[in-house]
mmCIF file of the N, C-alpha and C atoms, coordinates in Angstrom:
data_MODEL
# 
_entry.id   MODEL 
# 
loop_
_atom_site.group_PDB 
_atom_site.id 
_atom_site.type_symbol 
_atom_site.label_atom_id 
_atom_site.label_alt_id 
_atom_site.label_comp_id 
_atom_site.label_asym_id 
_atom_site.label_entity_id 
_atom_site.label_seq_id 
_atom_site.pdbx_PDB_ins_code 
_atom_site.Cartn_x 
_atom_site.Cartn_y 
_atom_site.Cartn_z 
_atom_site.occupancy 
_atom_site.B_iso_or_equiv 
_atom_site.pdbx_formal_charge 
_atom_site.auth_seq_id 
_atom_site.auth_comp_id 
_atom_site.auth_asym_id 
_atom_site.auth_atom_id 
_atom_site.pdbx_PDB_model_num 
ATOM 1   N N  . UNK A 1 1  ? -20.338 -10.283 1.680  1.00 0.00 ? 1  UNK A N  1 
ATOM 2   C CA . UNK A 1 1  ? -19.896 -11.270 2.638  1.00 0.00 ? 1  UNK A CA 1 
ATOM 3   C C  . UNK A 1 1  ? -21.096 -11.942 3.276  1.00 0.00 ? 1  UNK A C  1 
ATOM 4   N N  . UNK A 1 2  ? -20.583 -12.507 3.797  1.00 0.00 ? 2  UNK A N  1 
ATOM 5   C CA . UNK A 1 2  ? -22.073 -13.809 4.673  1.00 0.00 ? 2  UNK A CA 1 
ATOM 6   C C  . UNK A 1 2  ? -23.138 -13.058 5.194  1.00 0.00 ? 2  UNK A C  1 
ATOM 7   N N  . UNK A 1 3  ? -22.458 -11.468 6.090  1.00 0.00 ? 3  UNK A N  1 
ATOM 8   C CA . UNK A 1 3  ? -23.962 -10.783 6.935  1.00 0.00 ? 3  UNK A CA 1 
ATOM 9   C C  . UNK A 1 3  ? -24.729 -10.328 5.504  1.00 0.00 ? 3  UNK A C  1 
ATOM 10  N N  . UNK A 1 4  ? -23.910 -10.604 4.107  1.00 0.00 ? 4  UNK A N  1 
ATOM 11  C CA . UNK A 1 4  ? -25.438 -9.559  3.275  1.00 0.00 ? 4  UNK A CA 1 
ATOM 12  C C  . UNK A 1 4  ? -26.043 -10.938 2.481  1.00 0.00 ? 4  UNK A C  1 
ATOM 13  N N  . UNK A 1 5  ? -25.991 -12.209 2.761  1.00 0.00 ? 5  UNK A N  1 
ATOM 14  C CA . UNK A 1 5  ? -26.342 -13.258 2.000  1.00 0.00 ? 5  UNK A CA 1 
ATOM 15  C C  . UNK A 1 5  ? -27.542 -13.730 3.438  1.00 0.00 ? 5  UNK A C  1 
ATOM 16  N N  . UNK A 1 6  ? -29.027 -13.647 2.691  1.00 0.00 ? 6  UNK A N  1 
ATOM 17  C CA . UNK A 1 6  ? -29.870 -14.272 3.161  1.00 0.00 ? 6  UNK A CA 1 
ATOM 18  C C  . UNK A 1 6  ? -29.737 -15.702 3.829  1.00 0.00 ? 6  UNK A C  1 
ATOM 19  N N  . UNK A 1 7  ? -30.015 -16.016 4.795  1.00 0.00 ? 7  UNK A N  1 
ATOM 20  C CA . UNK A 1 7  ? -29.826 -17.257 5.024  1.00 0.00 ? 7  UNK A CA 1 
ATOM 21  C C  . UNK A 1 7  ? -29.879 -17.616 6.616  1.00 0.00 ? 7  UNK A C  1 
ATOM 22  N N  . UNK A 1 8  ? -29.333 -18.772 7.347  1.00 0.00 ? 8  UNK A N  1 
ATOM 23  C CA . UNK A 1 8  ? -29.767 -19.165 9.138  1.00 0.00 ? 8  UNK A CA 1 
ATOM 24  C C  . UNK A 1 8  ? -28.796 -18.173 9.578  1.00 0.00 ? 8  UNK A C  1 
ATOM 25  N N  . UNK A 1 9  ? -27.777 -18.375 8.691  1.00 0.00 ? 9  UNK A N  1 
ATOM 26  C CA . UNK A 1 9  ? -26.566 -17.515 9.935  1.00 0.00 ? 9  UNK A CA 1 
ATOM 27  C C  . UNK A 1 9  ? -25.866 -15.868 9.475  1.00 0.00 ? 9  UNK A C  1 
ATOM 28  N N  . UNK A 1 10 ? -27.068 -15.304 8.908  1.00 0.00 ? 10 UNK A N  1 
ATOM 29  C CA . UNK A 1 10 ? -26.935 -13.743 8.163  1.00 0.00 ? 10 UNK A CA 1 
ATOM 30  C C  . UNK A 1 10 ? -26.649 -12.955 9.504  1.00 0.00 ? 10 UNK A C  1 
ATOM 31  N N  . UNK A 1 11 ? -27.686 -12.939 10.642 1.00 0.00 ? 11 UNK A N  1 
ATOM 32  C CA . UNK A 1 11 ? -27.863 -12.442 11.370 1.00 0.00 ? 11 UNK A CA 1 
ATOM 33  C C  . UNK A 1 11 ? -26.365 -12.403 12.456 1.00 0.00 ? 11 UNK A C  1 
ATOM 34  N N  . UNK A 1 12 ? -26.052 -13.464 12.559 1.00 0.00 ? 12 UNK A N  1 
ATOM 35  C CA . UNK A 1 12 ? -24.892 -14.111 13.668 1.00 0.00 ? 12 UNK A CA 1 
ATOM 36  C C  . UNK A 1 12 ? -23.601 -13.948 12.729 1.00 0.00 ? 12 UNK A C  1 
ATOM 37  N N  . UNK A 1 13 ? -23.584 -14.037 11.418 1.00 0.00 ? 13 UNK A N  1 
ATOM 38  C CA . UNK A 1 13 ? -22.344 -13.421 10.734 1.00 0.00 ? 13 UNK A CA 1 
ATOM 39  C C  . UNK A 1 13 ? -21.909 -12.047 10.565 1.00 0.00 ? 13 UNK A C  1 
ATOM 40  N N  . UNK A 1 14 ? -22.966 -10.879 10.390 1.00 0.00 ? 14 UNK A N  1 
ATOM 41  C CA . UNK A 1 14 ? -22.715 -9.832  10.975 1.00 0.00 ? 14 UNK A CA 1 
ATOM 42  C C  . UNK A 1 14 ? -22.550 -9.361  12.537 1.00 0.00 ? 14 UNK A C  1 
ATOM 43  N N  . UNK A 1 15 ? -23.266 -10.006 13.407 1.00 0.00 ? 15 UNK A N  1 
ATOM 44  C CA . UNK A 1 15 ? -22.805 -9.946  14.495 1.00 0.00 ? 15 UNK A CA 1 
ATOM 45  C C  . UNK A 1 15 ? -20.934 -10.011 14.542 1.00 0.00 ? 15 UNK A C  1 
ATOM 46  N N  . UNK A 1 16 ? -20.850 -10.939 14.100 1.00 0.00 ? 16 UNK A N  1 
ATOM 47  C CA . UNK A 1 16 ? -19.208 -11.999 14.317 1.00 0.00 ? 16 UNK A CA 1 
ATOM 48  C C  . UNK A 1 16 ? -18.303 -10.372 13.469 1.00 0.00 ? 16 UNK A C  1 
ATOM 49  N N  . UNK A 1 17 ? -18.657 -10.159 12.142 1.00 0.00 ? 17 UNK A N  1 
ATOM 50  C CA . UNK A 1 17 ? -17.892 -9.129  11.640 1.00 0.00 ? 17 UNK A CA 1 
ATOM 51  C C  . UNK A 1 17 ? -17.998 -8.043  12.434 1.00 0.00 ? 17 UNK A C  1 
ATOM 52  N N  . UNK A 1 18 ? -19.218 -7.077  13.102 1.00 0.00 ? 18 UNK A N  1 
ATOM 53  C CA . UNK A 1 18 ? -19.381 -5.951  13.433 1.00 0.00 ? 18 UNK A CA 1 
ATOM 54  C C  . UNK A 1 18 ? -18.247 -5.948  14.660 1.00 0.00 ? 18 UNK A C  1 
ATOM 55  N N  . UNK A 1 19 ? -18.182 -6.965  15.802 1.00 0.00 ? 19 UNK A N  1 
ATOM 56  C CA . UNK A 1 19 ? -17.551 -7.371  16.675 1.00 0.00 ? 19 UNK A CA 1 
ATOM 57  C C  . UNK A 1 19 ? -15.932 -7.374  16.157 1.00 0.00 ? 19 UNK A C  1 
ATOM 58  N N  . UNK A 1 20 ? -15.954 -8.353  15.364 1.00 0.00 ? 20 UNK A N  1 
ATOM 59  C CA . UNK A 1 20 ? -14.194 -8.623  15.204 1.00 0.00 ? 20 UNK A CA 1 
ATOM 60  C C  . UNK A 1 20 ? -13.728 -6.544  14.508 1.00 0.00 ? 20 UNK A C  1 
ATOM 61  N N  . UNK A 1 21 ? -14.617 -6.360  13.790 1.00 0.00 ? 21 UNK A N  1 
ATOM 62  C CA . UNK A 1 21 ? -14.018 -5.116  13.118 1.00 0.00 ? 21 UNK A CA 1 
ATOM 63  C C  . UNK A 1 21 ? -13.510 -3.884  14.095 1.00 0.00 ? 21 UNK A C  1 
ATOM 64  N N  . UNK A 1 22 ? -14.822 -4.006  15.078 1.00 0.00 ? 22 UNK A N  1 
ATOM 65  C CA . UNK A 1 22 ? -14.618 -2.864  16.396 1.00 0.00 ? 22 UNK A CA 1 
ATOM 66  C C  . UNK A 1 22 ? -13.709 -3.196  17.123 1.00 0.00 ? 22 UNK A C  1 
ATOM 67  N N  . UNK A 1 23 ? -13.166 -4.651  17.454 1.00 0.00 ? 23 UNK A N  1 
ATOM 68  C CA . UNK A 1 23 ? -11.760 -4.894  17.899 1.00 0.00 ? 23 UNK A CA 1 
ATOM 69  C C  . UNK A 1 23 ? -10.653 -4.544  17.368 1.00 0.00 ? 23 UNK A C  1 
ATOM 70  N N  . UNK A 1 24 ? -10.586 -5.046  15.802 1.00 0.00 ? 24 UNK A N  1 
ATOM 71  C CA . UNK A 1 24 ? -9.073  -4.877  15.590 1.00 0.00 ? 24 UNK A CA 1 
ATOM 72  C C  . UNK A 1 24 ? -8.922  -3.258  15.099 1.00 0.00 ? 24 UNK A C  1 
ATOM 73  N N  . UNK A 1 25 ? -10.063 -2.405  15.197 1.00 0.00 ? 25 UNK A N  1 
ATOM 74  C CA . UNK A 1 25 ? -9.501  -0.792  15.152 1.00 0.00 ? 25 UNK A CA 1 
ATOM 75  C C  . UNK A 1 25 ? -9.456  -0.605  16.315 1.00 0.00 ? 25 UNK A C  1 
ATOM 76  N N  . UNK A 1 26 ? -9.849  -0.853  17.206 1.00 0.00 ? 26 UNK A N  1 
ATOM 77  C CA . UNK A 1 26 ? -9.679  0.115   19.018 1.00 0.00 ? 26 UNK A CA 1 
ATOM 78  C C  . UNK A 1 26 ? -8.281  -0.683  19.370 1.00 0.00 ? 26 UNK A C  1 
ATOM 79  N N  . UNK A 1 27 ? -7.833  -2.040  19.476 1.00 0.00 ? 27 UNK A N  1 
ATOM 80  C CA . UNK A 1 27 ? -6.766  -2.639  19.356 1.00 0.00 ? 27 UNK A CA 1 
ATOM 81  C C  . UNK A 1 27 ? -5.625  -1.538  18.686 1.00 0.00 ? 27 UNK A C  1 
ATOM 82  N N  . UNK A 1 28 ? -5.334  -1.202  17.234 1.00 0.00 ? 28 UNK A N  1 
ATOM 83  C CA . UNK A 1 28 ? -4.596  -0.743  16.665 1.00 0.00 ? 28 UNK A CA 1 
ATOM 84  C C  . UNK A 1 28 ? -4.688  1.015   17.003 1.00 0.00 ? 28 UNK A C  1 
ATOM 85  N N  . UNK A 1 29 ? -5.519  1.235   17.597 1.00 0.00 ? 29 UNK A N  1 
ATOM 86  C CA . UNK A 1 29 ? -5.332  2.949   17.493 1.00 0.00 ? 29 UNK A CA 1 
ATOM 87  C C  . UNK A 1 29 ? -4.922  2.604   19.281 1.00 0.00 ? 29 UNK A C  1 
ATOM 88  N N  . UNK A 1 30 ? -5.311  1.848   19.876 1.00 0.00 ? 30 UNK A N  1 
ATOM 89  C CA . UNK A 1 30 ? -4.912  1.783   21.508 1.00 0.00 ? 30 UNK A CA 1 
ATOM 90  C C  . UNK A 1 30 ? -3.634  1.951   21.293 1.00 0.00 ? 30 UNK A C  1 
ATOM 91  N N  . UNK A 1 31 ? -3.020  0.631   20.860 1.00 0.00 ? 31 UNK A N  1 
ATOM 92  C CA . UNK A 1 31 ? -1.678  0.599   20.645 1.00 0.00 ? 31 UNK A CA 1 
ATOM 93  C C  . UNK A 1 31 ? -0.868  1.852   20.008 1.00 0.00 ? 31 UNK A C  1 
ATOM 94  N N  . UNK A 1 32 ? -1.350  2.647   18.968 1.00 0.00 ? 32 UNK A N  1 
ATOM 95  C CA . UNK A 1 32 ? -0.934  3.963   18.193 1.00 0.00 ? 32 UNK A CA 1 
ATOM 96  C C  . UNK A 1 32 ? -0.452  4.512   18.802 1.00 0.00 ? 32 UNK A C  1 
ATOM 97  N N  . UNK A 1 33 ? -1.725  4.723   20.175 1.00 0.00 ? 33 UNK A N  1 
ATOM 98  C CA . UNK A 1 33 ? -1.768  5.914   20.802 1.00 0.00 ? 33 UNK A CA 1 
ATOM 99  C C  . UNK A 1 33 ? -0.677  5.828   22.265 1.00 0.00 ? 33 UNK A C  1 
ATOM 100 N N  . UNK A 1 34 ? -0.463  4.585   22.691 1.00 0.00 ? 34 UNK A N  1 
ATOM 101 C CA . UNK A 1 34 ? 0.083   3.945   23.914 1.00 0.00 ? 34 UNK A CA 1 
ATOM 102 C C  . UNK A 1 34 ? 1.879   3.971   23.311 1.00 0.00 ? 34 UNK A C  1 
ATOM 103 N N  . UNK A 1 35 ? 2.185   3.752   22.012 1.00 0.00 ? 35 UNK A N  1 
ATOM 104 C CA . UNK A 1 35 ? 3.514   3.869   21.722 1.00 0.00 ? 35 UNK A CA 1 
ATOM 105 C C  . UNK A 1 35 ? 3.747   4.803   20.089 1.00 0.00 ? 35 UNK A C  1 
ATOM 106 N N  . UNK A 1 36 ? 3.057   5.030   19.329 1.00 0.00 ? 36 UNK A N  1 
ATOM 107 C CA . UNK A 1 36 ? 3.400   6.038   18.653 1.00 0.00 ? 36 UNK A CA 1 
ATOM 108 C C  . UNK A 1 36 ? 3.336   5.308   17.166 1.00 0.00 ? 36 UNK A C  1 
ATOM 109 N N  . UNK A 1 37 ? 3.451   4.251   17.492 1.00 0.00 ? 37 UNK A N  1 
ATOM 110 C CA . UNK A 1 37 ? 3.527   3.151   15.774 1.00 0.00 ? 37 UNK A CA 1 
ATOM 111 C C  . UNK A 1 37 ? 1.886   2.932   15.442 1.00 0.00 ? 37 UNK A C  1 
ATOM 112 N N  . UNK A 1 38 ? 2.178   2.408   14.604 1.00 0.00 ? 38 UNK A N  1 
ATOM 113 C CA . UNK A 1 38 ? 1.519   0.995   13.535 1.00 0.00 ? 38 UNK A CA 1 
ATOM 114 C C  . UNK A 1 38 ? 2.203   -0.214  13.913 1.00 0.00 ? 38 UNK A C  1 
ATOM 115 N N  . UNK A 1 39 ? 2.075   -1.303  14.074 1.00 0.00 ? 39 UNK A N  1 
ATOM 116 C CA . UNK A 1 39 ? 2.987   -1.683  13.951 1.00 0.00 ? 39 UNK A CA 1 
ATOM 117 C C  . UNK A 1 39 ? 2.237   -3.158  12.907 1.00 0.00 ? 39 UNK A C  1 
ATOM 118 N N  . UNK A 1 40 ? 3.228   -3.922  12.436 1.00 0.00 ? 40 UNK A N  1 
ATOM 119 C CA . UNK A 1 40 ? 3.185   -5.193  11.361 1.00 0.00 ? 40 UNK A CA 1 
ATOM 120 C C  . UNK A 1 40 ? 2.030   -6.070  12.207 1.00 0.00 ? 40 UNK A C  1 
ATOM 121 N N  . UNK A 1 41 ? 2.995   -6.634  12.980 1.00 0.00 ? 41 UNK A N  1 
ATOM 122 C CA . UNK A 1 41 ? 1.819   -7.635  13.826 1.00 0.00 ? 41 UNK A CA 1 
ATOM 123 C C  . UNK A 1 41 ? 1.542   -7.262  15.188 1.00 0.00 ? 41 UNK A C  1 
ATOM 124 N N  . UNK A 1 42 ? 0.043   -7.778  16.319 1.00 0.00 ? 42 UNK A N  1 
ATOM 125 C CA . UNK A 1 42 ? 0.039   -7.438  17.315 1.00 0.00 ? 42 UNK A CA 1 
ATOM 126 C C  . UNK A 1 42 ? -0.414  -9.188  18.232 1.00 0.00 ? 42 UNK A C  1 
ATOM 127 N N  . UNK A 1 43 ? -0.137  -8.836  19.082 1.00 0.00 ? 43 UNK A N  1 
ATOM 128 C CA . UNK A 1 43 ? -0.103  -10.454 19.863 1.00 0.00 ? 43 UNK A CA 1 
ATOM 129 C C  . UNK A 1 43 ? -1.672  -10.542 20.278 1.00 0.00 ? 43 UNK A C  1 
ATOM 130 N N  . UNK A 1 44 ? -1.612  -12.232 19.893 1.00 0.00 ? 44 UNK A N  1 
ATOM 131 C CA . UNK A 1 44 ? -2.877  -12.436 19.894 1.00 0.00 ? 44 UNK A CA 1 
ATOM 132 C C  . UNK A 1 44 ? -3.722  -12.503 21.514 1.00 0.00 ? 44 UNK A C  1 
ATOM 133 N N  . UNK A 1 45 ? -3.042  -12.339 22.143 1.00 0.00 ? 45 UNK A N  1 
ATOM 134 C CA . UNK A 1 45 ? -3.615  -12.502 23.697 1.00 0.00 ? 45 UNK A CA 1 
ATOM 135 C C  . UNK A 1 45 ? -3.438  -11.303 24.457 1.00 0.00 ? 45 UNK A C  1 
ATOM 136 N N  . UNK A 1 46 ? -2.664  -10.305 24.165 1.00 0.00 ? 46 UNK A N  1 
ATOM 137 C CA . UNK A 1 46 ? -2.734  -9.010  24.677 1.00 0.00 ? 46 UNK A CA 1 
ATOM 138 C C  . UNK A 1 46 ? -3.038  -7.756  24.240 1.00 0.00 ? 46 UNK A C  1 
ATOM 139 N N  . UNK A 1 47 ? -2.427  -8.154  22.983 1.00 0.00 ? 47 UNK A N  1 
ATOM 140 C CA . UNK A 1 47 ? -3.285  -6.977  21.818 1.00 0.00 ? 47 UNK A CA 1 
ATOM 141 C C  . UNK A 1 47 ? -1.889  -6.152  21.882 1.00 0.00 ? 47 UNK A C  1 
ATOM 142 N N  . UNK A 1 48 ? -0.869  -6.823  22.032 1.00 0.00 ? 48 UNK A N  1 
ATOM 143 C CA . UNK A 1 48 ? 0.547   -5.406  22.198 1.00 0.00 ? 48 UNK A CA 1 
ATOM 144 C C  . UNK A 1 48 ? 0.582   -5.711  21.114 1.00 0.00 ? 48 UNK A C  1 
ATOM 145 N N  . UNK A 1 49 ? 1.477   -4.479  20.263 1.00 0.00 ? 49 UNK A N  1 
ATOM 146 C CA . UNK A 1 49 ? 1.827   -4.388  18.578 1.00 0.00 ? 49 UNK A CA 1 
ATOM 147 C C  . UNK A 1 49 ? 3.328   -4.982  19.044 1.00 0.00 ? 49 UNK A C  1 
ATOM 148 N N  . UNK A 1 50 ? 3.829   -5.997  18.073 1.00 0.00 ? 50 UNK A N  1 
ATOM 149 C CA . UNK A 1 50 ? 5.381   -6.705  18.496 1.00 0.00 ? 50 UNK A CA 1 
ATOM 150 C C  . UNK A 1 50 ? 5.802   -6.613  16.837 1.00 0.00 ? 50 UNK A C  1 
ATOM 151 N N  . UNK A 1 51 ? 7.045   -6.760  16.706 1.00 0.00 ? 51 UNK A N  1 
ATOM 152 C CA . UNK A 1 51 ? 8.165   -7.208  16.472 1.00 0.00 ? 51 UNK A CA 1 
ATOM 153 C C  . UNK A 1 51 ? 8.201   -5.550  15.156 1.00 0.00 ? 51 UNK A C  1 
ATOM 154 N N  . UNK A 1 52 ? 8.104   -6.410  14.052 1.00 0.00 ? 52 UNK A N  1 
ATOM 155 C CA . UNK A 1 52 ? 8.142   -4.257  12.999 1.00 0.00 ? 52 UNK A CA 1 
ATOM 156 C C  . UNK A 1 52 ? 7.183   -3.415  12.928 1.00 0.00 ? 52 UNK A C  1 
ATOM 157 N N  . UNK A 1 53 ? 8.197   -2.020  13.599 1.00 0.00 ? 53 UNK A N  1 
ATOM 158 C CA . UNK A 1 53 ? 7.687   -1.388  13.504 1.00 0.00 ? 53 UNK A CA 1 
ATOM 159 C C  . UNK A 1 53 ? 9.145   -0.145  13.074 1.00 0.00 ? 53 UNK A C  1 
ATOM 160 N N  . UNK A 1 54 ? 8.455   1.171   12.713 1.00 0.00 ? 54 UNK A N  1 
ATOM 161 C CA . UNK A 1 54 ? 7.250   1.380   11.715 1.00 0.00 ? 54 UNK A CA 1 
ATOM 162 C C  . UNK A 1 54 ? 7.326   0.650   10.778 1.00 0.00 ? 54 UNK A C  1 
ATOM 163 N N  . UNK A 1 55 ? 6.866   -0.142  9.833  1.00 0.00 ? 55 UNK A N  1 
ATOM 164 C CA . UNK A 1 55 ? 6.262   -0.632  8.928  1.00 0.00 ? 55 UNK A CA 1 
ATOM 165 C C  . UNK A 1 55 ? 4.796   -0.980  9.436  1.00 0.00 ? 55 UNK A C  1 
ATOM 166 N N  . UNK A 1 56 ? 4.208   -0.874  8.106  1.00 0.00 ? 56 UNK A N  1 
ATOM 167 C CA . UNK A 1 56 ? 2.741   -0.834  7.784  1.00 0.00 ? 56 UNK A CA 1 
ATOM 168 C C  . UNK A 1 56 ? 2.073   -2.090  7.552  1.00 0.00 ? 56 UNK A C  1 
ATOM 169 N N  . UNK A 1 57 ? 2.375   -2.688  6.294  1.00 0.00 ? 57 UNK A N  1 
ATOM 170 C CA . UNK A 1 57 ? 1.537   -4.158  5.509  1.00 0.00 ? 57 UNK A CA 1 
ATOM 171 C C  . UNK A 1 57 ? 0.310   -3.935  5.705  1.00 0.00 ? 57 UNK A C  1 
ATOM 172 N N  . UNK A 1 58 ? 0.369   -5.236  5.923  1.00 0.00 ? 58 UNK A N  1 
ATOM 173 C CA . UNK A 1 58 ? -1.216  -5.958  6.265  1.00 0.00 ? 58 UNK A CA 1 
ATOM 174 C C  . UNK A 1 58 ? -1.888  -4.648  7.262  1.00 0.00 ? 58 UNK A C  1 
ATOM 175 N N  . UNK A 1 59 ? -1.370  -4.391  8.524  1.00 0.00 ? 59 UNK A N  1 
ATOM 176 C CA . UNK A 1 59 ? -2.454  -3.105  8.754  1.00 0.00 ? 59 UNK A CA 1 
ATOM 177 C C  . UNK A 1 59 ? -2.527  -1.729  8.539  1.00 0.00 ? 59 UNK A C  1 
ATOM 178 N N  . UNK A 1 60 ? -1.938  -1.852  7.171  1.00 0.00 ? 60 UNK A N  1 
ATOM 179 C CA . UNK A 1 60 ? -2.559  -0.872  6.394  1.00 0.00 ? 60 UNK A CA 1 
ATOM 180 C C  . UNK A 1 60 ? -4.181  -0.712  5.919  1.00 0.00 ? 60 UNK A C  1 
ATOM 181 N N  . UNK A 1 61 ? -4.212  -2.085  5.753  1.00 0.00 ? 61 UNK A N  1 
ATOM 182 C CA . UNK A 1 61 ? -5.709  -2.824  5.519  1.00 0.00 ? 61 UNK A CA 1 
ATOM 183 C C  . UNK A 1 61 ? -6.947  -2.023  6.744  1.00 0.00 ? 61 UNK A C  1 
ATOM 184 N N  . UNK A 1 62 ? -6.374  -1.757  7.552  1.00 0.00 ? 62 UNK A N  1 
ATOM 185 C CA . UNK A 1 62 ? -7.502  -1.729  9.005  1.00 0.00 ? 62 UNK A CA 1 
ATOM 186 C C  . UNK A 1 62 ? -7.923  -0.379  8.277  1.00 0.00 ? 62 UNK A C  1 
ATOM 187 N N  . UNK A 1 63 ? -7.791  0.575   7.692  1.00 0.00 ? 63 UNK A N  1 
ATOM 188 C CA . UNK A 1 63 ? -8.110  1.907   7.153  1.00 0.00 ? 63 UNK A CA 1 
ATOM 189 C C  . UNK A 1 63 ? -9.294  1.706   6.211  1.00 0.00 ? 63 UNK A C  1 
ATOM 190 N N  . UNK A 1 64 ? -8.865  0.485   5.633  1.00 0.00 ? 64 UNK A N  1 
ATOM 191 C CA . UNK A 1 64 ? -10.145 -0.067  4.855  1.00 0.00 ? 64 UNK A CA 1 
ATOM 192 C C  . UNK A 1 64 ? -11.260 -0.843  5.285  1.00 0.00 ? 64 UNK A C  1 
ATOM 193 N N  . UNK A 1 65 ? -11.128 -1.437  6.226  1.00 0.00 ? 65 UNK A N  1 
ATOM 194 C CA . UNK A 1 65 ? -12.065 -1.515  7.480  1.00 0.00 ? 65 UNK A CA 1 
ATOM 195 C C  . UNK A 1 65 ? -12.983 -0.510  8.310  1.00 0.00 ? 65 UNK A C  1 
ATOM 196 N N  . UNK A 1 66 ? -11.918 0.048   8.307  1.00 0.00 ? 66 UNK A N  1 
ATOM 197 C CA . UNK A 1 66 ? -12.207 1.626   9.210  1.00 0.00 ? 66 UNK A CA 1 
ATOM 198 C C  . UNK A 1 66 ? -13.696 2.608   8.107  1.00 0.00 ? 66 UNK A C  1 
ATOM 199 N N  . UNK A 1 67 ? -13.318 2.588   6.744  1.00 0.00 ? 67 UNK A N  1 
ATOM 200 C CA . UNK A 1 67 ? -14.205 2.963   5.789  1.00 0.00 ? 67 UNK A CA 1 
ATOM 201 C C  . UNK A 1 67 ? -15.356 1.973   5.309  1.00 0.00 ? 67 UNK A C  1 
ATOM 202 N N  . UNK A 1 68 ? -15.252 0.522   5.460  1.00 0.00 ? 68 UNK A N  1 
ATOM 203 C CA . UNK A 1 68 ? -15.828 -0.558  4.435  1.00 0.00 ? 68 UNK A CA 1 
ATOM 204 C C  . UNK A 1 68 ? -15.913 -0.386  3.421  1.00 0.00 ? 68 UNK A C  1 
ATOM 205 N N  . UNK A 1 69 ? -14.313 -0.239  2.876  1.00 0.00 ? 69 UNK A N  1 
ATOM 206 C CA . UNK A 1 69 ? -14.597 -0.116  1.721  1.00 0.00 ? 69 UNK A CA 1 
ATOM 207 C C  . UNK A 1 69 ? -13.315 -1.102  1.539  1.00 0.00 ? 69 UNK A C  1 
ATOM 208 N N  . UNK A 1 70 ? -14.087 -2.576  0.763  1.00 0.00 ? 70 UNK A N  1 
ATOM 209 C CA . UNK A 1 70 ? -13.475 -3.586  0.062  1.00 0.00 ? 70 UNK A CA 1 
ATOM 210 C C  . UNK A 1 70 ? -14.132 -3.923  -1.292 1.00 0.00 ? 70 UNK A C  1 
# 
């Protein structure tokens, strides 16, 4: 991805990933831990998990985040 490609904005693109990544896991385990789910989607301004739950999808993905392994 962009932080491993030499270049002006290597430095400030890992910044941007290291940041967004440490959000959307403390986000999703907050929420885990505050109601007991996973849930599908979480709102973009409060960080609550809304509408399905349990179901997984897309943040199933955060596990692979959680490892870096893509």
């Amino acid at each position: 991805h962009y932080a491993d490609i030499p270049g002006p904005n290597q430095s400030k693109a890992a910044l941007i990933y290291k940041e967004l990544r440490n959000n959307i896991i403390e986000n999703m385990f907050t929420e885990y831990e505050r109601t007991g789910f996973v849930w599908e989607q979480y709102h973009d301004m409060s960080g609550t998990g809304q509408r399905s739950h349990p179901f997984v999808g897309w943040s199933g993905v955060v596990v692979l985040m959680m490892s870096e392994h893509y």
